[in-house]
Residue frames relative to the residue before (quaternion, step in Angstrom):
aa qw qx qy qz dx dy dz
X 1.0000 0.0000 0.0000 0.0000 0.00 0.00 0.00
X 0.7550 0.4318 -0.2822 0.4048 3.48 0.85 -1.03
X 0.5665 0.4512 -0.4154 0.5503 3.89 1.76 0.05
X 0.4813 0.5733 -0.4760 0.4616 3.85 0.83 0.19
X 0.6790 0.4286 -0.2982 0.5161 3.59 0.67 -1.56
X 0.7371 0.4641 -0.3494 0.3452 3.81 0.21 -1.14
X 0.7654 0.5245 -0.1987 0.3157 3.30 1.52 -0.51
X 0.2943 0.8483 -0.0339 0.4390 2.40 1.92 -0.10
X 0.8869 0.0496 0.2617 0.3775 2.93 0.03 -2.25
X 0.4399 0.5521 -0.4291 0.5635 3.22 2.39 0.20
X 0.4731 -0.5434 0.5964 0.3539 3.24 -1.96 -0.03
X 0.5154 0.6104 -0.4976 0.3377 3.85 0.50 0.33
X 0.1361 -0.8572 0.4940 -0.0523 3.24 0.43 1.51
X 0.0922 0.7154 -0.6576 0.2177 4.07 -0.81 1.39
X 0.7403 -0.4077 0.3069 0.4377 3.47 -1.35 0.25
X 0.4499 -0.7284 0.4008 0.3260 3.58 -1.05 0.46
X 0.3668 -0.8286 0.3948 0.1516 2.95 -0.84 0.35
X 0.3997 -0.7361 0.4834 0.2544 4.27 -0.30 1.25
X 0.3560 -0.8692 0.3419 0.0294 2.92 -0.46 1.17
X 0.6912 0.4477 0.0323 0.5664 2.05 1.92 -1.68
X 0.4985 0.5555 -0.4351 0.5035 3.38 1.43 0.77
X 0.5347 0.5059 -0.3372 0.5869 3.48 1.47 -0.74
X 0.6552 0.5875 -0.3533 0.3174 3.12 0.17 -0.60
X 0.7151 0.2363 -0.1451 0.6417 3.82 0.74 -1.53
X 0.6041 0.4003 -0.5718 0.3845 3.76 0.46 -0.18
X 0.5999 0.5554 -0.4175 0.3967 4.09 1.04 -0.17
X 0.5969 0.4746 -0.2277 0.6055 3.89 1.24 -1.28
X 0.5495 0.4320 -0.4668 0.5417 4.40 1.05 -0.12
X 0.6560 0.4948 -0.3429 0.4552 3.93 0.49 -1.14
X 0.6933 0.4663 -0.3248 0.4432 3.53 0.87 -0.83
X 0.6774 0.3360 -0.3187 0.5716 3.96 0.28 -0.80
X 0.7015 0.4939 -0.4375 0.2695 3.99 0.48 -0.24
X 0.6531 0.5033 -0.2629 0.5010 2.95 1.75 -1.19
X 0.4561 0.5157 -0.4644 0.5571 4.06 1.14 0.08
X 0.7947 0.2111 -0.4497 0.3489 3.55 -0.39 -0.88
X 0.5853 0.5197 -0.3789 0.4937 4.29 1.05 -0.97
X 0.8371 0.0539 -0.4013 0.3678 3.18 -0.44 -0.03
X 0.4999 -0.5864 0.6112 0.1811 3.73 -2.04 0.68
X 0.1759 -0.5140 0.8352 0.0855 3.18 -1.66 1.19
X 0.3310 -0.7368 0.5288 0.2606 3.48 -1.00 0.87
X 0.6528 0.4620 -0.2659 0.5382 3.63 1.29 -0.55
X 0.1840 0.7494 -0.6341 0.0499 3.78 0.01 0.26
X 0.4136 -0.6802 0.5920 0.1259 2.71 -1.38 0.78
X 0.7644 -0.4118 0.1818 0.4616 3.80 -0.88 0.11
X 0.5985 0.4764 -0.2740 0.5828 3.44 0.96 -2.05
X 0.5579 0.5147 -0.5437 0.3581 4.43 0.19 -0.89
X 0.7229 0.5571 -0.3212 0.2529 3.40 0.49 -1.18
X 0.6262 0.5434 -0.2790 0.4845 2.86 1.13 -2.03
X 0.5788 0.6678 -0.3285 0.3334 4.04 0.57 -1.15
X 0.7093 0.3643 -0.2130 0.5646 3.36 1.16 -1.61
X 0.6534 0.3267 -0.4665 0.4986 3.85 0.21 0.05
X 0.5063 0.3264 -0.6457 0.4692 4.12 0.27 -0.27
X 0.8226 0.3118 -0.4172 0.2281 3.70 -0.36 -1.22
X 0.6309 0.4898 -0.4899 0.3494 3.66 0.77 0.03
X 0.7114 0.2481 -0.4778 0.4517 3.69 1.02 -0.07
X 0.4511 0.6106 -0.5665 0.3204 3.78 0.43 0.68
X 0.8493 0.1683 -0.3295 0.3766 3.18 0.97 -0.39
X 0.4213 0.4969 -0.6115 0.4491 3.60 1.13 0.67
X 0.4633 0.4918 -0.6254 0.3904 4.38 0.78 -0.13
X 0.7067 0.5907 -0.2481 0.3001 3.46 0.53 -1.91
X 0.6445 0.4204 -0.2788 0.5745 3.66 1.14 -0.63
X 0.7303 0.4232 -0.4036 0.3531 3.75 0.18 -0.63
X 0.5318 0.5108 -0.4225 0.5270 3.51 1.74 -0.65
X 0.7901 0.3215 -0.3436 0.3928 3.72 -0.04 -0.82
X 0.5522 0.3351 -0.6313 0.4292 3.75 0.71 0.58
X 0.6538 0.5035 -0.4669 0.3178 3.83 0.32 -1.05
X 0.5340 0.7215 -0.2414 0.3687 3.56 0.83 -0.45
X 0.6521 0.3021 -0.1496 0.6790 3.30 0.99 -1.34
X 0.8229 0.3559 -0.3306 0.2948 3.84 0.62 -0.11
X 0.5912 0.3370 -0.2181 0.6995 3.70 1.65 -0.32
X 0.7638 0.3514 -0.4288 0.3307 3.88 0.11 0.31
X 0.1767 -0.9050 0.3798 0.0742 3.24 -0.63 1.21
């Protein structure tokens, strides 16, 4: 956040930067690295956790293909 503001609001002017690709390519690493790696003990809510994050990121993928294919 604080290289967004500095970039921002300095005069040291360079290519912009997507923020908002860093961003979901950080919230992808996070639901991928939940469903790949095993806790052998889970507990109930672990489970429920590993199926939200496995259909967050098959939502998160089916948006970024339709996207790149119906937006013009």
């Amino acid at each position: 956040m604080g290289v967004a503001v500095w970039g921002r609001y300095s005069s040291h002017g360079g290519p912009p930067l997507g923020y908002t690709s860093h961003v979901m390519g950080a919230a992808a690493g996070l639901t991928v690295g939940l469903v790949v790696l095993k806790n052998f003990e889970q507990r109930l809510h672990e489970h429920y956790l590993w199926w939200a994050a496995l259909a967050l990121y098959t939502a998160g993928i089916a948006v970024a293909i339709f996207w790149n294919i119906f937006y013009y």
